[in-house]
N, C-alpha and C positions, 0 to 999 in steps of 0.2 A: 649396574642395573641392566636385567632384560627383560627383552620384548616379550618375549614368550611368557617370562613370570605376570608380568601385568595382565595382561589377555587370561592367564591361569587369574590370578588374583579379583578377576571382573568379573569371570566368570562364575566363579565362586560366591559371588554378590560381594567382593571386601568394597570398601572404600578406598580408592586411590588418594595419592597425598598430591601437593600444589607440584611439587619435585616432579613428584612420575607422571602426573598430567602434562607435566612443559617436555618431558623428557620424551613421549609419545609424539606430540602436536611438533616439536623443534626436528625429533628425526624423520617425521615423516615429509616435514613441508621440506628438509634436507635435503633426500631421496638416502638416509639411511634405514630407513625402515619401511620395507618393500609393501606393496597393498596390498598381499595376500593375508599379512601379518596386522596390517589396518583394518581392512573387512575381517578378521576375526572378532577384535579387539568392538569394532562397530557393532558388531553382531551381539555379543555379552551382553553390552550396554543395551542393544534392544531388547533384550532379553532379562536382562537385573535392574535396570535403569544405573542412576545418578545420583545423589543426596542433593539436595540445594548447594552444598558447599562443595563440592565435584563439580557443578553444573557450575557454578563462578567461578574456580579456577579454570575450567577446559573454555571457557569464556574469554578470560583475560589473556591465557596462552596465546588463543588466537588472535584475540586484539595487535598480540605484541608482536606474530609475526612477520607483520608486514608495516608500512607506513603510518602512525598515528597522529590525526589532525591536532594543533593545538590552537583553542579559541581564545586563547588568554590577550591578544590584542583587541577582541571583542567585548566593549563596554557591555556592562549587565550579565544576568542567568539566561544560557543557552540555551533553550528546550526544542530538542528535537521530536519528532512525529514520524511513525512509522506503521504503515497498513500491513496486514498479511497479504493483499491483493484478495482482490474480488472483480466481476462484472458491473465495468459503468464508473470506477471508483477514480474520480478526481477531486477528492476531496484538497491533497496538498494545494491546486490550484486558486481554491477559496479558504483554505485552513491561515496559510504564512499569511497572506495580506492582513487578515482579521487580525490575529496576532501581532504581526510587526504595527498594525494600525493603536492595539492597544499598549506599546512602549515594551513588548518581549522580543528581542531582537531572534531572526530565524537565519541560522548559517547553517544550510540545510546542502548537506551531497545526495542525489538521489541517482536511481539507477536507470537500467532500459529496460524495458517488457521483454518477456519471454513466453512467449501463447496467446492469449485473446484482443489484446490491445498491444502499442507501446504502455513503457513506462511513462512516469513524470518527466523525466527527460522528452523522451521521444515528443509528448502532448507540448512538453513547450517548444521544442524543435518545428514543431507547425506554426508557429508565429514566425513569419519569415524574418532571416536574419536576424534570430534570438541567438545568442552565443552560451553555450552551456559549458565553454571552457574559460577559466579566468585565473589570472595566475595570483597567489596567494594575498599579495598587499592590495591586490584591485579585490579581491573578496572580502576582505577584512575593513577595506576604508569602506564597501558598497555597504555592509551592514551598519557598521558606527555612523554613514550619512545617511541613512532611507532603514535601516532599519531589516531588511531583508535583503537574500540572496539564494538563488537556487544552481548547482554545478553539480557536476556528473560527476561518479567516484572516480576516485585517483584508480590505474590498470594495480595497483601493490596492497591496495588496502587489504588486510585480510586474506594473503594469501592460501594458509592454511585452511580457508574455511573455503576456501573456493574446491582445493584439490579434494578437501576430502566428502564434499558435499558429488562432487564428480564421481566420487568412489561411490557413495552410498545409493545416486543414483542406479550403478550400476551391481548393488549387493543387497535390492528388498531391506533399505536400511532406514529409508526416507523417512518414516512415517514411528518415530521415535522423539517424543516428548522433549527429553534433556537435549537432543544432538539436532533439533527444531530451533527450540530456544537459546542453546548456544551460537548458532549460524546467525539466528536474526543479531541477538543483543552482541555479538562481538565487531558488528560492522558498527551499532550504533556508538559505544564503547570506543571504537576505534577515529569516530567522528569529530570525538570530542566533547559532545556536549553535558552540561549540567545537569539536564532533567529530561527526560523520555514520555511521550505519550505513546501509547500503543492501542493501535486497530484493530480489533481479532475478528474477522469477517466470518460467520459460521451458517451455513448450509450449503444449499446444490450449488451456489456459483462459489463456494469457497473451499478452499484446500481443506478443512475444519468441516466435518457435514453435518455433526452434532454439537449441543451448547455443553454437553460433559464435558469432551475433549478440548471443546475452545477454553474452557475455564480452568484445563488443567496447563495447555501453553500460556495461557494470561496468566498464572499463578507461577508458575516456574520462570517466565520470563521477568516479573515483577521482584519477584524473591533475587533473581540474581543481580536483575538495577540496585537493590537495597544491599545487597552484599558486596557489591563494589562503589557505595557513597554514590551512587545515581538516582535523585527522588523518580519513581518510576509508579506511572497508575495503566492499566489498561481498560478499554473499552469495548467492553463485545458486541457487535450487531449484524443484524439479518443480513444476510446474504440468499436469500430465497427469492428473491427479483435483482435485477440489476439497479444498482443505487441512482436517483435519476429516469431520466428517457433516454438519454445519450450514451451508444457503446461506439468509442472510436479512438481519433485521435485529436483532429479540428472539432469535429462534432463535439468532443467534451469542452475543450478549449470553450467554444462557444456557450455551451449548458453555465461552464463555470462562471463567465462572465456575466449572464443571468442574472445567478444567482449573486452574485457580487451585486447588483443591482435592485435585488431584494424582487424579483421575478424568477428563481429559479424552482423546484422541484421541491415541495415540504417534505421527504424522505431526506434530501442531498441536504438543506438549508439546514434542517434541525441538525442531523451528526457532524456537519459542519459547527455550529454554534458547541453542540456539547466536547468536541475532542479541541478548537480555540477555548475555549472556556478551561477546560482542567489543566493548557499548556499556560495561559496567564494565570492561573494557580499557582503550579509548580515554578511559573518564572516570577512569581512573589510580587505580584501587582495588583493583586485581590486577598483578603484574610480569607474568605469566604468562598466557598464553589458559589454562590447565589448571586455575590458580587459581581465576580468573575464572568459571571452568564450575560448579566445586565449590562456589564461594560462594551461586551461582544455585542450583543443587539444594538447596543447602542451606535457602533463602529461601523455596523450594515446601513441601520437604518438612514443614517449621515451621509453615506455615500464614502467617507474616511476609507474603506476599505478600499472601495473602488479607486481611488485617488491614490491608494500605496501599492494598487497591481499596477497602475498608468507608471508609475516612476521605478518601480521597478522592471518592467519590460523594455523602458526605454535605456534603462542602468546599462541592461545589459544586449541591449544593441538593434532591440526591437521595436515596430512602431508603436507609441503610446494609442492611437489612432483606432487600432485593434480593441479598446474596449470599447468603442464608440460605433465601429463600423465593420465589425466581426463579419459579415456575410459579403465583403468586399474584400478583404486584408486574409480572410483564413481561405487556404488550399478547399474548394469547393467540387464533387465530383460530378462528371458529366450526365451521369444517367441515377436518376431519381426513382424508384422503383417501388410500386405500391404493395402491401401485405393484405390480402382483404381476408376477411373472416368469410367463412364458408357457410357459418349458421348463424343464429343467434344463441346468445347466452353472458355470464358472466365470467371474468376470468376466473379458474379457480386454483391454477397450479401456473409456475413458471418458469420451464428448466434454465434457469441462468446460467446456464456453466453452457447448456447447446449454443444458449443467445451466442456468447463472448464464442463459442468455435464459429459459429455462420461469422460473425465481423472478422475474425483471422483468415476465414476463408476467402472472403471478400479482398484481404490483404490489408486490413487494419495491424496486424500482428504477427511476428514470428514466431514459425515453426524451431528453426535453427538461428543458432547465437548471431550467424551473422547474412540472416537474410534481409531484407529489405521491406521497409515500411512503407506504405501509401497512406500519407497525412490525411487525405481526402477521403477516405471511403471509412465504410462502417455501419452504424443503424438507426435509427430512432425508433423508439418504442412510442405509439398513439395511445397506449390506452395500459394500464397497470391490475395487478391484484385488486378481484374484486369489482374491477370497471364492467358496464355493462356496453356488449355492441349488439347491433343489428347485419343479418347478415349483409357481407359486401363492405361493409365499414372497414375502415383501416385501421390495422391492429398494432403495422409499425411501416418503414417509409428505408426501403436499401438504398445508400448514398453509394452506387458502383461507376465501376468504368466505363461499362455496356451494359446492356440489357441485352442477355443470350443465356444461350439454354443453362450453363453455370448458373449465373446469377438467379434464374427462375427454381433451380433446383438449390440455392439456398434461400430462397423466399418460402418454398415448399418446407425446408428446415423449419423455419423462424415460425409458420407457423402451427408446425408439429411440437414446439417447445411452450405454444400457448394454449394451456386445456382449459377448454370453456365447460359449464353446468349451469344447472338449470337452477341454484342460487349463488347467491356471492359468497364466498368465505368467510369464516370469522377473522375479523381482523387484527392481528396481532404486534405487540411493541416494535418498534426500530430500533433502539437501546435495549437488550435482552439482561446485560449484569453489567458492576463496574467491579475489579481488583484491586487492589491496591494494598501496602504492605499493612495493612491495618484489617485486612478481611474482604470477602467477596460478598457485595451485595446484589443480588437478583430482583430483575422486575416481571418474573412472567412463574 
């Protein structure tokens, strides 16, 4: 078998076999099969695409080239959850608890941010003395007793998909459907779990900027859970405001807990309920999506939820304390910094994706893999799509280190990314479609 025939044969539009997808993925993660010879072979693929049954073998390749978790000492169906990333997005933070709350156990690895925010890691890393390293029998007994567990990926998981996502960043390769959706679902694949839910965050603040595209990654990515025996459903939603008020790292922390409280954000609370909801579905604790919804509400409104983020934060080395007395316990920034509106009007656009750069710039987020996070700083949004201010009003509230000329020139950002008019918008869905291997249904 060669390199060069395959890259010919992709090229060509053929279909690769299971053999010469593993024989690609095995020599490259090797170092027998050089990148110039990968960025071709990347490129075809951008070029021809993938079949559904290419895209689940070049899936599993990677799964298999590095460490694969096994959940099998964890009682119950596994269902993991996975966002595309967006502006404001802490959903895992209120997702696991609802779910673990409803008897679907979440043995959940997640990762660290890389641009606007941290990740789920980093946001729980702001609860002081959260431990997001555990070693396997402490992960596996923390689930089986409470029901939940959140840890940072193993450095092996997924090698292959690391190298070659490096590659594509550097060959205009990125932005290819199949080698998207393999990258995501071969970490999920590789986690272990039973059943998948998937995020597909679509507009300005999302990698996705249209709901086409999002529903051709939720459909490939779907197809391929189902071709490797993973019930797998996806959920597409707005990404045109940041999810929430909160862009940061404590500062979500804090939103989340809110909302665990049944006071948080009706954008952040509802696709919290709808993406718990399809994961006790898929983890067979409800016949019914309608059940499933009802059990979730029910789990909010009890406080249940709340009481399974308290014992899981303490599981894992943090103060329970923190859901009670968040603006004491979470990393707080010294200078508070106000956004005023400079006219009146309603808002009528909102570049999410500038929001989440002003928080990085602040130092909520990394630029480079291994830069450094500030827990403390970040934004609050005062007023959303569609809200009406008077000029002078506060539009949103910079959590910084100082107040200087930086800081005032991304105040001047923040509110360049909020366009006001002289009426409100028409206001549109949060939930925009659901996928799942049975068809794509649309709400808008």
């Amino acid at each position: 078998m060669r390199t060069v025939d395959l890259i010919q044969k992709k090229r060509n539009g053929g279909q690769l076999t299971d053999d010469e997808l593993s024989f690609l993925v095995d020599g490259y993660c090797r170092g027998g099969i050089p990148d110039y010879q990968m960025s071709a072979w990347a490129m075809a693929v951008y070029f021809t695409g993938m079949t559904a049954e290419e895209t689940a073998s070049l899936t599993l390749a990677m799964a298999r080239s590095g460490d694969q978790v096994d959940l099998s000492p964890i009682q119950g169906v596994k269902v993991d959850k996975h966002s595309t990333g967006g502006v404001g997005d802490k959903t895992t933070l209120i997702v696991a608890p609802l779910v673990a709350a409803c008897g679907v156990p979440v043995a959940k690895m997640s990762g660290r941010g890389l641009g606007h925010t941290g990740g789920t890691i980093d946001k729980l890393e702001s609860i002081p003395d959260f431990q997001t390293e555990l070693e396997p029998d402490r992960f596996f007994r923390q689930v089986n007793e409470i029901g939940l567990a959140v840890i940072g990926q193993s450095g092996n998981v997924t090698p292959a998909d690391k190298k070659l996502y490096a590659l594509r960043d550097v060959t205009a390769t990125v932005e290819s459907i199949p080698l998207i959706a393999s990258s995501v679902m071969s970490k999920k694949i590789a986690a272990g779990a039973d059943a998948i839910v998937l995020d597909v965050k679509t507009g300005s603040g999302a990698f996705m900027k249209t709901l086409d595209d999002s529903e051709r990654l939720a459909k490939a990515m779907v197809e391929i859970g189902t071709q490797v025996g993973r019930r797998t459903a996806a959920l597409i939603s707005d990404m045109d405001q940041p999810l929430g008020f909160a862009i940061g790292n404590a500062v979500e922390v804090a939103e989340a807990i809110e909302t665990l409280k049944g006071r948080g954000p009706a954008d952040l609370t509802e696709l919290c309920v709808k993406l718990a909801a399809y994961m006790v579905l898929l983890g067979g604790k409800a016949e019914r999506l309608e059940d499933a919804e009802a059990s979730v509400r029910e789990r909010l409104a009890s406080g249940e939820a709340l009481e399974k983020f308290r014992r899981f934060v303490a599981a894992q080395g943090g103060d329970p304390a923190v859901a009670d007395r968040p603006e004491e316990l979470l990393p707080q920034a010294p200078a508070v910094v106000p956004v005023r509106a400079e006219r009146s009007g309603y808002i009528r656009r909102i570049d999410a994706e500038r929001l989440g750069l002003a928080a990085m710039q602040l130092g909520a987020g990394r630029e480079t893999k291994d830069a450094a996070i500030d827990y403390a700083v970040g934004l609050t949004l005062k007023v959303k799509l569609g809200g009406r201010v008077e000029s002078g009003d506060e539009i949103a509230l910079l959590h910084a280190r100082r107040e200087d000329a930086e800081t005032r020139s991304i105040a001047a950002m923040v509110l360049e990314a909020c366009e006001l008019g002289g009426e409100p918008p028409e206001p549109g869905p949060l939930l925009l479609s659901v996928v799942t291997a049975e068809g794509t249904q649309r709400f808008v």
